[in-house]
N, C-alpha and C positions, 0 to 999 in steps of 0.2 A: 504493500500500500504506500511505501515510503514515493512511490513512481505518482502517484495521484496528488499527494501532497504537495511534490514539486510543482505540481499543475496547477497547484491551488496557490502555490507561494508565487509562481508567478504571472498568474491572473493579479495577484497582489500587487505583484510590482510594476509591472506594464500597466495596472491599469491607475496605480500613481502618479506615473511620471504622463502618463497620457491623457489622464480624464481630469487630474485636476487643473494643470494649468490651461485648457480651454475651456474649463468649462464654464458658462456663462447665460444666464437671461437676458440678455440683448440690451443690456445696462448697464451703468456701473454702482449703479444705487445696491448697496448691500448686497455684493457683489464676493466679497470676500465672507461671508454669513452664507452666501449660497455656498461657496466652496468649500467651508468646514461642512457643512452638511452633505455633500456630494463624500467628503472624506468621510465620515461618519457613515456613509452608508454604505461604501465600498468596504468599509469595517466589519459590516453586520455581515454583509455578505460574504467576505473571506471568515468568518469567527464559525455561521451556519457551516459551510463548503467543508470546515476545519473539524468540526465535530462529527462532521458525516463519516467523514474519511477515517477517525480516529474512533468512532464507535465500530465500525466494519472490522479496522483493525485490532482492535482490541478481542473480538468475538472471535477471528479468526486466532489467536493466538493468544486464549485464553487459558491453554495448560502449558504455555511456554515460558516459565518465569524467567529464564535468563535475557529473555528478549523485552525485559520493561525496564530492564536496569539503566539508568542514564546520571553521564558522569557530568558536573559541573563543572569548568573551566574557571579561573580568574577574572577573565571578562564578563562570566555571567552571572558571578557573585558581588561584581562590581554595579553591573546594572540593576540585580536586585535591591540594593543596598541605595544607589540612586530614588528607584522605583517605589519602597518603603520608605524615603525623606519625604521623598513630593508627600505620599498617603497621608503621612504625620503632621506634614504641614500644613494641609488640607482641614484636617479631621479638626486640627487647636486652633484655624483662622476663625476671624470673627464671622465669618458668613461660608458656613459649608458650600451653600449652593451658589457664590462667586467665582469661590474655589473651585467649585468640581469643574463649570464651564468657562469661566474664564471672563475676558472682557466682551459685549456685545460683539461682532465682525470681528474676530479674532479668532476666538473660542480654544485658546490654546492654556486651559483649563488641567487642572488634574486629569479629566476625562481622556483628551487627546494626549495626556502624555504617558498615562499608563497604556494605553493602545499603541502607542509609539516602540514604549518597550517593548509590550509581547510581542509587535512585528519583529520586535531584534532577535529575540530568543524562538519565532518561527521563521526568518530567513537564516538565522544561523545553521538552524539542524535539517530544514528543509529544501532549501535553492540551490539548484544544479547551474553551474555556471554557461550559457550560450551565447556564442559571440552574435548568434541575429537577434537577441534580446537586449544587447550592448547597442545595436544599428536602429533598431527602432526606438529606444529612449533616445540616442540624439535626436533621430528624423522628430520625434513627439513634438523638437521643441523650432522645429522650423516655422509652421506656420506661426507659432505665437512671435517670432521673432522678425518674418517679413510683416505681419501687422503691426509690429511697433514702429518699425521702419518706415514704413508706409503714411501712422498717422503722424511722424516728424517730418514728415514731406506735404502735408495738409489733406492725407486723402482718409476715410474711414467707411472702409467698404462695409462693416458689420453696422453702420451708423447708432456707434456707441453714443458720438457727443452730437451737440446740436450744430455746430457747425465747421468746414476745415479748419479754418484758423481757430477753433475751440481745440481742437487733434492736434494741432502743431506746437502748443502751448502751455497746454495742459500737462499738470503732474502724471494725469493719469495713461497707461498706451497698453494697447495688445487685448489680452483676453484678460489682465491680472490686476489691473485698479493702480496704484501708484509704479512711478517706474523705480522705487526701490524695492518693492517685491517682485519686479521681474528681472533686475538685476539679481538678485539672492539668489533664483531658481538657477539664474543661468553659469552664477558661481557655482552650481553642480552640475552643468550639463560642459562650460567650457573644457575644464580638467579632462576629459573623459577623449571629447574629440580632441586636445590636443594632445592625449597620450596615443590616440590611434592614429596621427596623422604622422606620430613618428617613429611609432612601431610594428604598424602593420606592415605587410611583405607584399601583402595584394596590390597591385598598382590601381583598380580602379577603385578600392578601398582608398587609395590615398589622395586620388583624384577627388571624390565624395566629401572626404573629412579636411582636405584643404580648401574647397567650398564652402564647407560650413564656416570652416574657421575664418575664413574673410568676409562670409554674412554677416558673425558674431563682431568680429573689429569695427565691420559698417556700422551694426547695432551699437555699441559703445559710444561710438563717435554719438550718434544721433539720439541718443537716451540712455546711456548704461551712468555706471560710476566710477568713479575712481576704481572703486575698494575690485570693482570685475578686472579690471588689470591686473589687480595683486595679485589674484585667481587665477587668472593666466598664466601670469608669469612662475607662480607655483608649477605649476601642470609642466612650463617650458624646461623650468628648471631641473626637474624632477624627471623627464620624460630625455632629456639631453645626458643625463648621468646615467641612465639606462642603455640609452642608443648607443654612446660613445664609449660610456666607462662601464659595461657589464659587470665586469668581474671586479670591480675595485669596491670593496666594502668600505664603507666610509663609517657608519655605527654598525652600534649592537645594541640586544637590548638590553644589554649592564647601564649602556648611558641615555637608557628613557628616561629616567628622571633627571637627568640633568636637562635634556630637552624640552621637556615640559616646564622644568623650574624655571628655565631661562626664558621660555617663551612668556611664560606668567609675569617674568620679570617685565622685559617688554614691553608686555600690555600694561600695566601697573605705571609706569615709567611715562607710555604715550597718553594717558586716561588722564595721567594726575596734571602733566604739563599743559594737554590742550583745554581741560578743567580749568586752569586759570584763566584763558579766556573766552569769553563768552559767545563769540562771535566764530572761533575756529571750529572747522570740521561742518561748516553748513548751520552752524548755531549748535551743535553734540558740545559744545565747550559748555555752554550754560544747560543745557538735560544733565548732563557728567555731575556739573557742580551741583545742581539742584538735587540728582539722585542720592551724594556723595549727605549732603545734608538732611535729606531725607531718613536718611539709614540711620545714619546719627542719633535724629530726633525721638527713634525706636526704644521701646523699653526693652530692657535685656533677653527677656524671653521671646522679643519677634524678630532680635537680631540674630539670634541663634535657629530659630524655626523659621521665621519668616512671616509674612502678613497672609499668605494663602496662592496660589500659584495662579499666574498670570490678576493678581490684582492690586498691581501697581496702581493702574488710576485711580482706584478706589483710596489707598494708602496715601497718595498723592493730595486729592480733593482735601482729606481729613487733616492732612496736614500744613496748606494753604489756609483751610478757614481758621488755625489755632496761628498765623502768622501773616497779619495785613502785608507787610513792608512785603515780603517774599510773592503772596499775592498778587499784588497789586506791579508787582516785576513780573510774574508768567503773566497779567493780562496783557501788559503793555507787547512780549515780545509773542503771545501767541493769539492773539484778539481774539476772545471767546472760545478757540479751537481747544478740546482734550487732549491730555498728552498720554497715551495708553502705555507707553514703555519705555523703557531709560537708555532707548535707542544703543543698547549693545545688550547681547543675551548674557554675558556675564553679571554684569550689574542686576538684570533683571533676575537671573536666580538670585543673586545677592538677597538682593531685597525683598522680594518673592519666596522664596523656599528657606530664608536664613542662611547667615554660615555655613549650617552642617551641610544643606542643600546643596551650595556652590562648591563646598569640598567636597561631595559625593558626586559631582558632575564632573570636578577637573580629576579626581581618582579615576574614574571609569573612563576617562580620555587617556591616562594615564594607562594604563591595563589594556585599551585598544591600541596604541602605540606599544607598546610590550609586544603585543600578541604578532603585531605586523612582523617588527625586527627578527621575531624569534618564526613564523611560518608563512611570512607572505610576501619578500623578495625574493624574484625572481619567478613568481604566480602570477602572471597576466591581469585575472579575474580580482586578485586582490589588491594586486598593483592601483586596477582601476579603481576601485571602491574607497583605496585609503586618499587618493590624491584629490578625488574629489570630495571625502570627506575633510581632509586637511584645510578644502579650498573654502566648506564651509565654514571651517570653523573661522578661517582667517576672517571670512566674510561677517561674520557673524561678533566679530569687536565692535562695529563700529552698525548692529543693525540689531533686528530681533528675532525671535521665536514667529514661522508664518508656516499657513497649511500648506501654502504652497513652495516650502521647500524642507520646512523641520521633518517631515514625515519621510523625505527622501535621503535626507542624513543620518535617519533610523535603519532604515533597509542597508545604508551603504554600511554601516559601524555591524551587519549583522553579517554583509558579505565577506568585510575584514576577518570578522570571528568565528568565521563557519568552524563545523568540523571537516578533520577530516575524509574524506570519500573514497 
């Protein structure tokens, strides 16, 4: 039955990278509300699919006890351990039912992120690696990507907005509502084509994924962000030491934790500087500072648990009304707008799920870095999974927790962690 389940895992995953970024009511009005819901249901439906498959096999191999034994890896006792903060954090916020779903058009809730992880812990044991499965997650993300293009040149063939020069102007482009969520998704799809663009042998594979890759540059140019270069240039850099330098080991995984420290340092380092001012990184200098004081204001026990998972705004609003001056500085720089998230997923676990939270989330990145060093160079399939995942993470400094791409960072850290085959 393990053959059906792959079936099932990836129905799962093809129909992530496929169905959520188009999928859309011909709107942009709660637009991202429709997509967690589309994820949510693509959920029910692999969770049913998942049980059928496992009551079958269970019946059939119900005098075989050697065949139920299953061993836990490091990685999957890290993700538990994640998995158990969010719950804890959830269950002592002041509003369970904030918690469990999250902020309005977001919904990246306790709900979505315990299903996050069981997708980790079912592509792990279950997904058979296929390189036409690799072909059609990029191809998924083409049309979203001539439509963004398209509405920076003033045209809107889905006649999302009301007018061209509303498309050419607009925050928002493609199938995905702002163009910093279609940057984030595409920080998992660049890595992927530029590792095939310079490690496939096929010539009309390289011909295919050098197309993409100068779509994706077009796209940047006319709506991406900085941080999608970074992304890139990760995949370049990372895909260039493979082509060129095979065999030269550069780490191990004796020095994951120095890699992770150092990166933390980094971030720590660029957070705190551009935090001084208010105006760098697109206005993230004053969210940073604002977040940084936020967490502060916390009583001891919510800065170790945290206020409840994804409810930042909410934490936010409460702590505006107990400080005019501060107030009265987010209306000036954000005129009436809510600010859902402290615009980098670190800080939002931070503040979100407590300390323990943001250390059970860099531990279990910690443990997927482990796990790469020690069984996944020089594995094609994990090659691809980890650079893209890297690429989220870098992406994700300087952004947030979205359906349309956290759920695809899930499947990739479960690729990294598979078992054996």
């Amino acid at each position: 039955m393990k053959k059906y389940k792959n079936y099932v895992a990836l129905f799962y995953v093809l129909s992530v990278f496929f169905v959520i970024p188009i999928y859309n009511k011909g709107t942009y009005e709660n637009i991202s509300v429709h997509k967690t819901d589309a994820y949510l249901f693509l959920c029910g439906i692999t969770l049913v699919l998942y049980v059928i498959t496992s009551v079958i096999d269970d019946l059939q191999k119900i005098n075989d006890k050697s065949l139920r034994k299953r061993t836990f890896s490091k990685v999957d006792v890290a993700m538990a351990i994640f998995g158990g903060v969010v719950l804890l954090s959830t269950l002592l916020s002041d509003s369970i039912k904030e918690s469990v779903y999250g902020v309005p058009g977001f919904g990246m809730g306790a709900l979505t992120i315990i299903l996050m992880i069981l997708s980790f812990f079912f592509i792990s044991r279950y997904y058979f690696y296929n390189t036409w499965a690799v072909h059609v997650i990029v191809a998924s993300s083409v049309l979203p990507t001539i439509l963004a293009i398209l509405n920076r040149l003033g045209f809107d063939p889905l006649s999302m907005f009301s007018s061209g020069n509303e498309a050419q102007n607009s925050l928002y482009v493609s199938t995905f509502g702002n163009y910093g969520w279609y940057s984030e998704y595409m920080a998992v799809i660049v890595p992927i084509s530029v590792y095939m663009l310079f490690m496939t042998k096929d010539k009309l594979e390289r011909v295919l994924y050098g197309a993409h890759v100068a779509l994706v540059l077009f796209a940047i140019i006319a709506c991406g962000t900085t941080m999608m270069l970074v992304s890139a240039l990760i995949a370049v850099l990372f895909a260039f030491k493979r082509k060129f330098l095979p065999d030269q080991k550069i780490v191990d995984e004796k020095v994951a934790p120095w890699i992770v420290a150092g990166v933390i340092l980094v971030y720590l380092v660029c957070v705190l500087f551009i935090s001084r001012n208010g105006d760098l990184a697109n206005g993230r200098g004053y969210i940073w500072k604002l977040s940084f004081d936020l967490y502060g204001s916390l009583p001891l026990n919510k800065k170790i648990i945290g206020v409840g998972p994804n409810r930042y705004m909410y934490a936010l609003n409460d702590y505006l009304a107990a400080k005019p001056e501060a107030a009265a500085e987010f209306v000036s720089r954000f005129n009436g707008l809510a600010l859902t998230s402290a615009h980098s997923e670190y800080l939002d676990y931070l503040i979100c799920t407590g300390f323990h939270g943001l250390m059970a989330y860099l531990y279990m990145i910690f443990r997927v870095v482990e796990r790469f060093l020690q069984t996944g160079l020089g594995k094609k399939d994990r090659e691809i999974a980890f650079i893209a995942a890297v690429s989220y993470m870098a992406y994700s400094f300087a952004n947030f927790s979205m359906v349309c791409a956290t759920p695809m960072f899930f499947i990739l850290l479960g690729m990294v962690a598979k078992e054996r085959r």
